[in-house]
N, C-alpha and C positions, 0 to 999 in steps of 0.2 A: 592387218598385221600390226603389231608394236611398233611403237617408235623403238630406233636404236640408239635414242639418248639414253645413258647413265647419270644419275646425280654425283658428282663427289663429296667429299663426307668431311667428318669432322675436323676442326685444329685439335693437335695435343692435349691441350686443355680440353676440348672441346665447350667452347663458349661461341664458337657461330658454323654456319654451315653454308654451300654456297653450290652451287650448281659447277658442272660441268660435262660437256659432250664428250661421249667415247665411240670411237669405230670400232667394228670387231679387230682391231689389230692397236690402234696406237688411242692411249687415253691421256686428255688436255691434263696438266698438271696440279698437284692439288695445292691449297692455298700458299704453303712454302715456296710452290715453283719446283719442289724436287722429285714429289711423289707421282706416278701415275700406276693403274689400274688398267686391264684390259678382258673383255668376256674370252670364253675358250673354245666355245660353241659357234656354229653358223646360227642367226638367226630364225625364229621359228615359223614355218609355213602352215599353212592348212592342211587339218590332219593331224600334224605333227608337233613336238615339243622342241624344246633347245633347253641344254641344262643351264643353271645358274651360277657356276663359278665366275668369279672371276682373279685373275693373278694378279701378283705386283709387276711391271714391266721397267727397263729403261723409258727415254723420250720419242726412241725411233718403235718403242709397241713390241722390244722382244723379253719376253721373260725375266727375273732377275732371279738369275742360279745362284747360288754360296755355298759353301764345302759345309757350313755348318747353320742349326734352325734359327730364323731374325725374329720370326713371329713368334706368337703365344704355344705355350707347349702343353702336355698334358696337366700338370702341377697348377699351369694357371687358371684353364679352366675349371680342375677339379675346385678351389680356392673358390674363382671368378662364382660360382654358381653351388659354395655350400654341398660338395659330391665326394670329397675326400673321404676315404675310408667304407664307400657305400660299396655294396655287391651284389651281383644278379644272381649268384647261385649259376652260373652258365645260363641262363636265357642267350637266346638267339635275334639279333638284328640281323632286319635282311635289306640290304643295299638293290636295288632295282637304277639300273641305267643303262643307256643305250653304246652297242657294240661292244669292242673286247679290248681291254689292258692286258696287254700279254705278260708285262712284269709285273700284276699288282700283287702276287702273295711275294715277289723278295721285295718289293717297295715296301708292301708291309711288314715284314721282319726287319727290313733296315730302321725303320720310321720306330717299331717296339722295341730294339734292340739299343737304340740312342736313348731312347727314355727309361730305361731300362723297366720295359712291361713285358711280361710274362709272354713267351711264343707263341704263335694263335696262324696255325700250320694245318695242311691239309693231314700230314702226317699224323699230327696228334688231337686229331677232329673237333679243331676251334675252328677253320677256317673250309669254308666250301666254296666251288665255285661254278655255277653251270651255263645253258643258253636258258633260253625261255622257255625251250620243252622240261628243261629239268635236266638234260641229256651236256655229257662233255664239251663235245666238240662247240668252238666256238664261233660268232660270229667273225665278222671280217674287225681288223681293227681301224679305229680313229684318234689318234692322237690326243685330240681335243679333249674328250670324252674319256680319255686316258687319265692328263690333268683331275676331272673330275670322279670321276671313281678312287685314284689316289686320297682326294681329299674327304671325300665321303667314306675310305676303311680307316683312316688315319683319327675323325671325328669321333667313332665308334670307340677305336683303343684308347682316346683318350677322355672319353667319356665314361665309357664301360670297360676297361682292362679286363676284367673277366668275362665279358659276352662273347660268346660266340657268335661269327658272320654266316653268311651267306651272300654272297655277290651273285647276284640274277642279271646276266649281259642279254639285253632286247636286240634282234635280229639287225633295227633300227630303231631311227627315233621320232617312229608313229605312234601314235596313240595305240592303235590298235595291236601293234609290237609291244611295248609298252607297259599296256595293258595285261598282255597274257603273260608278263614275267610277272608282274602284280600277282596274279591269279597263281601261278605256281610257286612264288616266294609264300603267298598267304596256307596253301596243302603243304609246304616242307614242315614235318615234323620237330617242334621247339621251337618255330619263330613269334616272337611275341612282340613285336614291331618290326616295321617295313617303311624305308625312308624314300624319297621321288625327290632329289633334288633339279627340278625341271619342273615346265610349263609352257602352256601356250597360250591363247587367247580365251578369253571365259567361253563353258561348253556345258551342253544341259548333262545332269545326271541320266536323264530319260538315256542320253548317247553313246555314254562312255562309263559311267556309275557301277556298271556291276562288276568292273574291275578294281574298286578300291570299294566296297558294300561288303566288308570283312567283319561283323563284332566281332570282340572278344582280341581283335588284334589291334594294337594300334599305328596307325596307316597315316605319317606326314608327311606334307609335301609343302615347298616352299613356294614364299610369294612372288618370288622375283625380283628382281635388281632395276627396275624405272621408276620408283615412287611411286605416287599416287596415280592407279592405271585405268582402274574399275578390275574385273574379276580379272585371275589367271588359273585356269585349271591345270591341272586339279585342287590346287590349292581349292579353290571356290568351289570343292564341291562337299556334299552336305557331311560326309560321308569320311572326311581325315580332318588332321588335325594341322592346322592354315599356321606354316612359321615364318613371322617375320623376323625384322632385323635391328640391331643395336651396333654404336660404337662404344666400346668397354675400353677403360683407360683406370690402374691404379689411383687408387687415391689415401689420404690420410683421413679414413672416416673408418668405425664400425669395421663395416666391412670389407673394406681393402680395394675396394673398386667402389667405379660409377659405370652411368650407363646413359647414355644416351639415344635421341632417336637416330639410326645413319639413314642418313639422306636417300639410300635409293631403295629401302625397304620397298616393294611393293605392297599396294592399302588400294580397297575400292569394295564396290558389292557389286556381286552376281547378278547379274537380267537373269538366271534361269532358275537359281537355285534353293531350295526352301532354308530357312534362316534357322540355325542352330536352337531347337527349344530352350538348351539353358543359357542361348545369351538374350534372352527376353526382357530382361533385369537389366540390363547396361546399356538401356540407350545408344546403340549402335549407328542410327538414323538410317539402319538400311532397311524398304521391307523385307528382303531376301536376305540368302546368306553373305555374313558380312568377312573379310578377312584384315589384321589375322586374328590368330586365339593366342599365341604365346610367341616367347621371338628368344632369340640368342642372339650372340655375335655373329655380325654379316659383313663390316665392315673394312675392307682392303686395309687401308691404313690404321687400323687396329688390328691387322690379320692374323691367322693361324698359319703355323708351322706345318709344310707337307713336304713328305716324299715323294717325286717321280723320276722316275730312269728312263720313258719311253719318252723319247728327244719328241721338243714341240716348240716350231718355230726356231730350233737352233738350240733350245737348251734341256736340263735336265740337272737333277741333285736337287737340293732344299730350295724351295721354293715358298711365298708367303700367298696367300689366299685368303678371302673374302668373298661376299656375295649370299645371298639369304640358302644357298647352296650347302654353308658350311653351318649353319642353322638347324636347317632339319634333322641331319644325321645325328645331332648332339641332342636334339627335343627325344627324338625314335628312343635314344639311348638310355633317356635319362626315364623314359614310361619305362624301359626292361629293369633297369633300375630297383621300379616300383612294384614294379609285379602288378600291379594294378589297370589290366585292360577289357575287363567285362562290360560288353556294350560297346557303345560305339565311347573311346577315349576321350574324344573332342567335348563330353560334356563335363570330366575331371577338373578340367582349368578352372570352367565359370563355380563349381562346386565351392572349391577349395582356394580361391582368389586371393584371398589373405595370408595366404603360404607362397608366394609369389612376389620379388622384385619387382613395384610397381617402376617405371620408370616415365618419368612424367615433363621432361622437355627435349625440346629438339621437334622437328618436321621432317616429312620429305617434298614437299611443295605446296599449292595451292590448291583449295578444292570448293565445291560448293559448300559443304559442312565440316565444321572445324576439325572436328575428333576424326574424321575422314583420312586428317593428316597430320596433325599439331597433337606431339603428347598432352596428354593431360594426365589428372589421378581419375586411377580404374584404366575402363578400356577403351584403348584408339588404336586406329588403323594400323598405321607402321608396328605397333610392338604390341598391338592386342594387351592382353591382360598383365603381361612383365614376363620376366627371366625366372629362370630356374631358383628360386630357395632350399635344395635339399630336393626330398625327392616328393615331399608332402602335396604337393597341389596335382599329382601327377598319377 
């Protein structure tokens, strides 16, 4: 199993970074003394995944509710990653996570309706939402996994305002549940990315593979919130596109942002998995597949702005999020984006590298091989090849 340390993340500036342990309930403070961070999920067992949110909390590990958004909102990421004014044409993202949000389509009209983006309703056929057969009825609900589904519809509309979702809720959160929302998000007619924000311990494709072995669709999953781990499937598998993590903070350059590495990106390579042909070129130092390929914002105290109404832990309303969770659903969004998913997606990035944010300091710990975990120029572990530019590398 994982460890359940968390790294905490960057200063304001972001000029150092510094460790810190979190329980699944209450996270050690970040370098101010005022911030803390906590995951949303139970830890992941054998079989099974844990998703990768994590929220902003009080000191005592309970949420930090507010009547109105702290975090980054749509406007910033659109800005943050060069996407303003882009359009899918309606292309369909499809969100895969385990059990049932019972309020996520008014979470999400609250969440569109404040940024003022366009409706995206079952009613007016932007928004679907089913179990893992395909079929209504849903699973049981879990709170946790509520958080996280909130923030995976909410990355989508502000990533893609005009894509359409699908919300695919897994029975549970086995692989093998899982799995088979993968497999029926990938037959819904218009889906043209499908995001997994979760994972569990690195897993052969031989095992689990032919639930995310989709061309032509692009299938990411994030790397996880411990830094430097070795694999986390799915992420590590050969088969999606591996998204790590950044802290983004304004700045007076160019481009109105920087980026750095956050500290608890997950980075490592696969024991099982064959290594992406087109990262052949980039010295990776892994023989196998390496993670990740590209990275967005993951970082708590750089967080994004989410809605939830399904009370967790005592709260509910705007809430700020982080975690390589909030990553993948905005990579998913920005291939719909593109239109461009023939073949397996994952080999777009290494293509097109120089249409990409490289982002080149910062770490998430220590490792046998530098790039493993310490940015550099090109590609390293925590942030893979860089952030989003438009929708060109994608």
């Amino acid at each position: 199993m994982r460890k359940s340390a968390f790294l905490a993340v960057t200063t304001a500036l972001a000029t150092a970074t510094s460790l810190a342990a979190l329980t699944p309930a209450v996270a050690a403070p970040s370098p101010t003394g005022q911030a803390h961070a906590a995951r949303v999920c139970a830890l992941p067992t054998p079989g099974n995944a844990s998703c990768h949110a994590l929220v902003r909390t009080n000191a005592k590990g309970k949420p930090t509710a507010t009547s109105t958004p702290t975090g980054y909102g749509p406007a910033d990421l659109q800005s943050a990653y060069h996407l303003a004014g882009a359009t899918s044409g309606g292309r369909t993202v499809a969100i895969v996570d385990a059990y049932d949000d019972p309020t996520a389509e008014q979470d999400l009209a609250t969440y569109r309706s404040h940024y003022g983006l366009p409706p995206c309703t079952t009613a007016n056929g932007c928004f679907t939402k089913v179990n893992q057969r395909g079929t209504s009825a849903p699973p049981r609900k879990d709170a946790g996994w509520a958080q996280e589904i909130s923030l995976d519809l909410d990355m989508v509309s502000a990533t893609c305002p005009d894509c359409h979702i699908l919300l695919v809720e897994a029975d549970s959160a086995s692989f093998a549940n899982l799995g088979a929302a993968v497999q029926t998000a990938a037959s819904w007619p218009g889906v043209v990315a499908i995001s997994n924000s979760y994972g569990g311990s690195d897993a052969s494709d031989a095992t689990y593979g032919r639930y995310y072995d989709h061309p032509g669709i692009a299938v990411t999953a994030s790397t996880g919130d411990n830094g430097y781990q070795g694999g986390s499937y799915p992420a590590s598998s050969s088969y999606v596109t591996a998204v790590g993590g950044t802290s983004l903070h304004t700045a007076s350059n160019a481009r109105g942002w920087s980026e750095t590495v956050w500290s608890g990106a997950g980075s490592g390579c696969s024991t099982y998995n064959t290594a992406l042909p087109d990262a052949a070129g980039y010295d990776t130092g892994c023989s196998k597949r390496a993670m990740a390929d590209v990275s967005a914002v993951a970082d708590p105290y750089t967080g994004v702005a989410v809605y939830d109404s399904t009370a967790y832990r005592g709260s509910s309303g705007w809430m700020t999020f982080g975690g390589t969770s909030a990553s993948a659903p905005i990579i998913a969004s920005v291939y719909a984006l593109s239109g461009k998913t023939a073949g397996y997606a994952n080999a777009y990035p290494y293509q097109n590298s120089s249409a990409l944010n490289d982002v080149t300091s910062g770490s998430n710990g220590s490792c046998p091989t530098t790039q493993w975990c310490t940015a550099r120029s090109g590609w390293d572990g925590p942030t893979g090849l860089g952030t989003p530019n438009g929708v060109s590398a994608f």
